[in-house]
C-alpha positions in Angstrom: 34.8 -58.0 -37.7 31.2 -56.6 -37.0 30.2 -53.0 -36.4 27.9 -52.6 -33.7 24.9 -50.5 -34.3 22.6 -47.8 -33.0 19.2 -49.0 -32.6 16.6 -45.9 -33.8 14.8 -46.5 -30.4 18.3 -46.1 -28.5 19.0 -42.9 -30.5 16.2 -41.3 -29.6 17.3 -41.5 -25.7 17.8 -38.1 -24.0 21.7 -37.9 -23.5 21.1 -36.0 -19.9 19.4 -37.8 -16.8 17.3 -35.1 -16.4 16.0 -34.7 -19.6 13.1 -37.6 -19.2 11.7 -35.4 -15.5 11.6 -32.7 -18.1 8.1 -33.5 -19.9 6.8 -34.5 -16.3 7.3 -31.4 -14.2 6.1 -29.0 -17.4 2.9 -31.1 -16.7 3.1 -30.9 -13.3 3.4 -26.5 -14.0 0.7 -26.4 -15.9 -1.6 -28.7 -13.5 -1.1 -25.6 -11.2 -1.0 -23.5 -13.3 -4.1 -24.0 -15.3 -6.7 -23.6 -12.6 -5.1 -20.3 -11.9 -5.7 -19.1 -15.6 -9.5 -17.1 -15.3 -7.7 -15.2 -12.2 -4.3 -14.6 -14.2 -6.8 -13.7 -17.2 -8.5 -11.0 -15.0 -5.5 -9.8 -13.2 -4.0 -9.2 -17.3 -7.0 -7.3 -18.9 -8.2 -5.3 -15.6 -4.4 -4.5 -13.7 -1.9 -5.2 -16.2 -3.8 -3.6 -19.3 -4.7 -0.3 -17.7 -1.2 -0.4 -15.9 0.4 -0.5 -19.3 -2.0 1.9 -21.1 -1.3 4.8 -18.6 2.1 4.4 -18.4 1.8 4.7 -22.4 0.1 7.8 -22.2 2.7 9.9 -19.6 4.7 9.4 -22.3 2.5 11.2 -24.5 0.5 14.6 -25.5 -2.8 12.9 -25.4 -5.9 15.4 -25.0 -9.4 15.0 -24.0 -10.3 17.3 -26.9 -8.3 19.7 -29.3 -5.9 17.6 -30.9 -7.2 14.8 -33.8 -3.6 12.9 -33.1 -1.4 11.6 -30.1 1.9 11.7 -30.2 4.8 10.0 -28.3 6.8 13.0 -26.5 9.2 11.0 -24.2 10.1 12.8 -21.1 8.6 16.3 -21.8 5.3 15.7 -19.8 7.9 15.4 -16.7 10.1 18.2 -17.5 7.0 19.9 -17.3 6.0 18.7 -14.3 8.7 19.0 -12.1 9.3 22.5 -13.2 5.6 23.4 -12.2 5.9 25.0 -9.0 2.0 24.0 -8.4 3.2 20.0 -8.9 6.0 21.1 -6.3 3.6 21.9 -4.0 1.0 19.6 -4.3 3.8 16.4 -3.6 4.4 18.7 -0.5 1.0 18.6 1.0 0.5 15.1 -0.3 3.4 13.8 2.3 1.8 16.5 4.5 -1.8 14.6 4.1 0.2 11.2 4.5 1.8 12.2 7.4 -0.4 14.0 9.2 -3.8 12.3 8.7 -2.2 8.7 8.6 1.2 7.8 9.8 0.0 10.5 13.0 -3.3 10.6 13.4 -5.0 7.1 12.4 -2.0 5.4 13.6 -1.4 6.9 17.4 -5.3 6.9 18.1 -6.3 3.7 16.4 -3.1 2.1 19.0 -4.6 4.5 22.0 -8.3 3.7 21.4 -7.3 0.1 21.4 -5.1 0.4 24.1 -7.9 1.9 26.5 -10.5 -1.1 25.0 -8.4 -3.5 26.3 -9.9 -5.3 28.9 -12.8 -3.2 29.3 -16.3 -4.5 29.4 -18.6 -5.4 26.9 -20.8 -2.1 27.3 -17.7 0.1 26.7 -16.3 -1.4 24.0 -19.7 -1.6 22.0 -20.0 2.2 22.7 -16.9 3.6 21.4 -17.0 0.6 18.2 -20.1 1.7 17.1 -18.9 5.5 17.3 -15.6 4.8 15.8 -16.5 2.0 13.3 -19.8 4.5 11.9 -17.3 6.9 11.3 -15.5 4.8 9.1 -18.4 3.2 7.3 -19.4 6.6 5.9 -18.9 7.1 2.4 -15.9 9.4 1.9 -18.1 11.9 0.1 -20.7 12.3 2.9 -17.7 12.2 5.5 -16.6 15.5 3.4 -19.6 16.8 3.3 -20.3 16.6 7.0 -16.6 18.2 8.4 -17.8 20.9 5.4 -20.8 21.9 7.2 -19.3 21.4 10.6 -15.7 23.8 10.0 -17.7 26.1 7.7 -17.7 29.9 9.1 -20.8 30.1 9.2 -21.1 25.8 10.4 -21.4 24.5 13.8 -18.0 25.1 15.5 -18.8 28.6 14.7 -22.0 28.6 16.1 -20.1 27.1 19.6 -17.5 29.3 19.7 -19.6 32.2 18.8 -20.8 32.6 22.7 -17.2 32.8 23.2 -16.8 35.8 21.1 -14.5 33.2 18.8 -15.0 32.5 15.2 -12.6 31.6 12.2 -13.5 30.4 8.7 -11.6 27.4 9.4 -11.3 26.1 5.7 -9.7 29.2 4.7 -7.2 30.0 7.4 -6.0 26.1 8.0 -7.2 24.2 5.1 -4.9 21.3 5.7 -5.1 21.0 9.5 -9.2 20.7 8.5 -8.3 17.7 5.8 -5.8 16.1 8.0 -8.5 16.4 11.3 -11.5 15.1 8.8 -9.3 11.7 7.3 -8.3 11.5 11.1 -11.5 10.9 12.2 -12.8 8.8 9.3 -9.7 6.6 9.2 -8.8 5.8 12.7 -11.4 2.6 12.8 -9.2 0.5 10.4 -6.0 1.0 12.9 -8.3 0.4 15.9 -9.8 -2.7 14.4 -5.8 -3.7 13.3 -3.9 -3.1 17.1 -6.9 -4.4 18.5 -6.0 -7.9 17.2 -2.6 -7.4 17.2 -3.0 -6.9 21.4 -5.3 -9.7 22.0 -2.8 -11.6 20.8 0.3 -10.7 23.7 0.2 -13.4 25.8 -1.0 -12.1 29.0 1.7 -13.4 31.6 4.3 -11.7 30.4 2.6 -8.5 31.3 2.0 -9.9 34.7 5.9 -10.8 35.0 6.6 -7.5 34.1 4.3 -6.2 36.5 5.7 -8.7 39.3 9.0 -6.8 38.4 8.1 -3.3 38.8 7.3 -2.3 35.3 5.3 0.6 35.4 2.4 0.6 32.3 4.7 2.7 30.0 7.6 0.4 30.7 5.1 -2.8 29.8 4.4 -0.9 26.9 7.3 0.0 25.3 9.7 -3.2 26.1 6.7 -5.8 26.4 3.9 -4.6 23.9 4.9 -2.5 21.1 7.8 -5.3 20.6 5.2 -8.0 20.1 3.3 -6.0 17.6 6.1 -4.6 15.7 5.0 -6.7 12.3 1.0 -5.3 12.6 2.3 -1.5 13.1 4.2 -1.4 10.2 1.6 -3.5 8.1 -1.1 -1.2 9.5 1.4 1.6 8.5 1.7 0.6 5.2 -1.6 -0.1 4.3 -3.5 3.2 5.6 -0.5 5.2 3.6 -1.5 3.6 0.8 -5.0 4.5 0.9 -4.7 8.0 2.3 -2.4 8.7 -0.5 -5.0 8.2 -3.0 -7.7 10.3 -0.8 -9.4 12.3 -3.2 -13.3 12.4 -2.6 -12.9 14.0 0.8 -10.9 17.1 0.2 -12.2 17.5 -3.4 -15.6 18.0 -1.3 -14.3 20.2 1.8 -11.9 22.7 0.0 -12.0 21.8 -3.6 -8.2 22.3 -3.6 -8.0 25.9 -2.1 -8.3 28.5 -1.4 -6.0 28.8 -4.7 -3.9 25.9 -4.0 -3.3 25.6 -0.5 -4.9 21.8 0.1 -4.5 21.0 -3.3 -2.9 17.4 -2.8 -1.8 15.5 -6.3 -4.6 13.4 -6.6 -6.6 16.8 -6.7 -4.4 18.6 -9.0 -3.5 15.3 -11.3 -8.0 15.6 -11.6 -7.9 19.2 -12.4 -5.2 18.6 -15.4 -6.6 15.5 -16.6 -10.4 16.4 -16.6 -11.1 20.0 -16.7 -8.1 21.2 -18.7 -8.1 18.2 -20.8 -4.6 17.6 -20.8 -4.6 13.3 -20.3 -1.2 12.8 -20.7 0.3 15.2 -18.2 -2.6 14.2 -16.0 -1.3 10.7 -16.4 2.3 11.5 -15.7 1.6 12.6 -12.2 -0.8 9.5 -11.8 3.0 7.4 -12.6 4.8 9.7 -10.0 2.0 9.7 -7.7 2.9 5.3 -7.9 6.1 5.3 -7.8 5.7 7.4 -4.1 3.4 4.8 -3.0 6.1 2.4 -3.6 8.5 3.8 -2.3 6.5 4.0 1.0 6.1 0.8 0.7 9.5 -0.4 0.3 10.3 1.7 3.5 7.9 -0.5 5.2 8.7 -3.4 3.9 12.4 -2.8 4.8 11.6 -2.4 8.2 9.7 -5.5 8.4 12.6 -7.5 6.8 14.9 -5.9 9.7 12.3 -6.9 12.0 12.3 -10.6 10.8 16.3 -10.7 10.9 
């Protein structure tokens, strides 16, 4: 009687089919992967690594100057916070911004301008572009700077209403009206630019159907348009949120905050804890709250898209 055996070559065999596709689509990973790697690397040391670092720091008492050590406090800078009744305020008139400036006023008069460009001619639209558009191209600081000299009491809205017999030192009385107005204007180019696509893009004979049928132009717009561009207004939404929650140069330059803390947003007031009174770590801490609001505008809009898709 013989005993059969077990080559070494045939022991060696995986015991799973799979297990020979194994070696082959790790390759196959890191074919794709590899060209990727200078970008990943880049993303790591310039996103990631700061990211990381400053969400480090909320968690401590780090200082510009004063104290020779750092050391891990857990959740005290955001006891702090949320018990400062100047932090209160500031997320207030940071929706306030938001809302106001962006959701409101870039938003309805980007869609309006583009809705009144639409199927004008050439000499029109090259008019109102190059007035809207140079708004927009202005840096954020000279933007500031011109609304500054414009609002001031003794600017040139003054010096109108002055034959009037009106005047108001408009950055004193309505400090955020004047932020929101000035982000307004320098904004709205981006959401023109944005619905103007979005409305070449409605087929045109389904407005003249509509029109066949009766549809007056606010029926055609609300059950004809605005349906067809539902994915752009809420990507549009969601992007000029983002970056007028961040806004910083512009009302840092027109009211520096005030008077007291009347426009004083949390980008403003995160700058005036971090830098001039030194104190990084609670500066950082409402940097991490001020994130976690842009994502949860973000996840609003992105809900609304999924609903949109289903």
């Amino acid at each position: 009687m013989t005993v059969a055996t077990q080559s070494p070559r045939t022991a060696r065999l995986p015991l799973n089919k799979g297990g020979a596709r194994r070696p082959r689509r790790v390759r196959r990973l890191l074919g794709r992967l590899l060209p990727l790697g200078p970008a990943l690397l880049l993303l790591a040391v310039f996103f990631a690594g700061p990211l990381i670092w400053s969400v480090y720091t909320a968690f401590t008492d780090m200082a510009l100057s004063g104290a020779a050590t750092t050391e891990f406090t857990g959740l005290e800078n955001f006891r702090r916070m949320f018990a400062d009744p100047v932090f209160v305020k500031s997320l207030e008139l940071t929706v306030i911004f938001v809302i106001g400036s962006a959701v409101i006023g870039q938003n309805l008069l980007g869609m309006l301008l583009a809705l009144i460009l639409r199927g004008r001619g050439g000499a029109v639209r090259t008019i109102v572009n190059g007035v809207v558009i140079g708004a927009w191209v202005v840096p954020e600081v000279v933007a500031g700077f011109a609304w500054y000299a414009f609002l001031y009491k003794t600017g040139t809205l003054n010096a109108i209403l002055g034959h009037f017999g009106l005047s108001q030192d408009w950055l004193y009385t309505m400090p955020m009206l004047a932020v929101i107005l000035a982000n307004t204007w320098r904004g709205t180019a981006f959401s023109m630019l944005v619905y103007s696509a979005a409305l070449s893009d409605v087929p045109p004979e389904l407005l003249e159907a509509a029109a066949v049928d009766g549809a007056s132009s606010w029926k055609r717009l609300r059950y004809v348009t605005l349906p067809l561009i539902r994915r752009s207004i809420v990507s549009n939404l969601m992007l000029i949120t983002l970056q007028t929650l961040a806004s910083f140069g512009l009302i840092y330059v027109m009211t520096g905050g005030g008077p007291g803390n009347a426009s004083s947003t949390t980008p403003l007031y995160m700058y005036q804890e971090a830098f001039q009174f030194y104190q990084l770590g609670y500066g950082t801490a409402m940097a991490l709250v001020l994130l976690v609001l842009g994502a949860l505008f973000s996840l609003i809009y992105l809900r609304l898209i999924k609903l949109e898709d289903s």
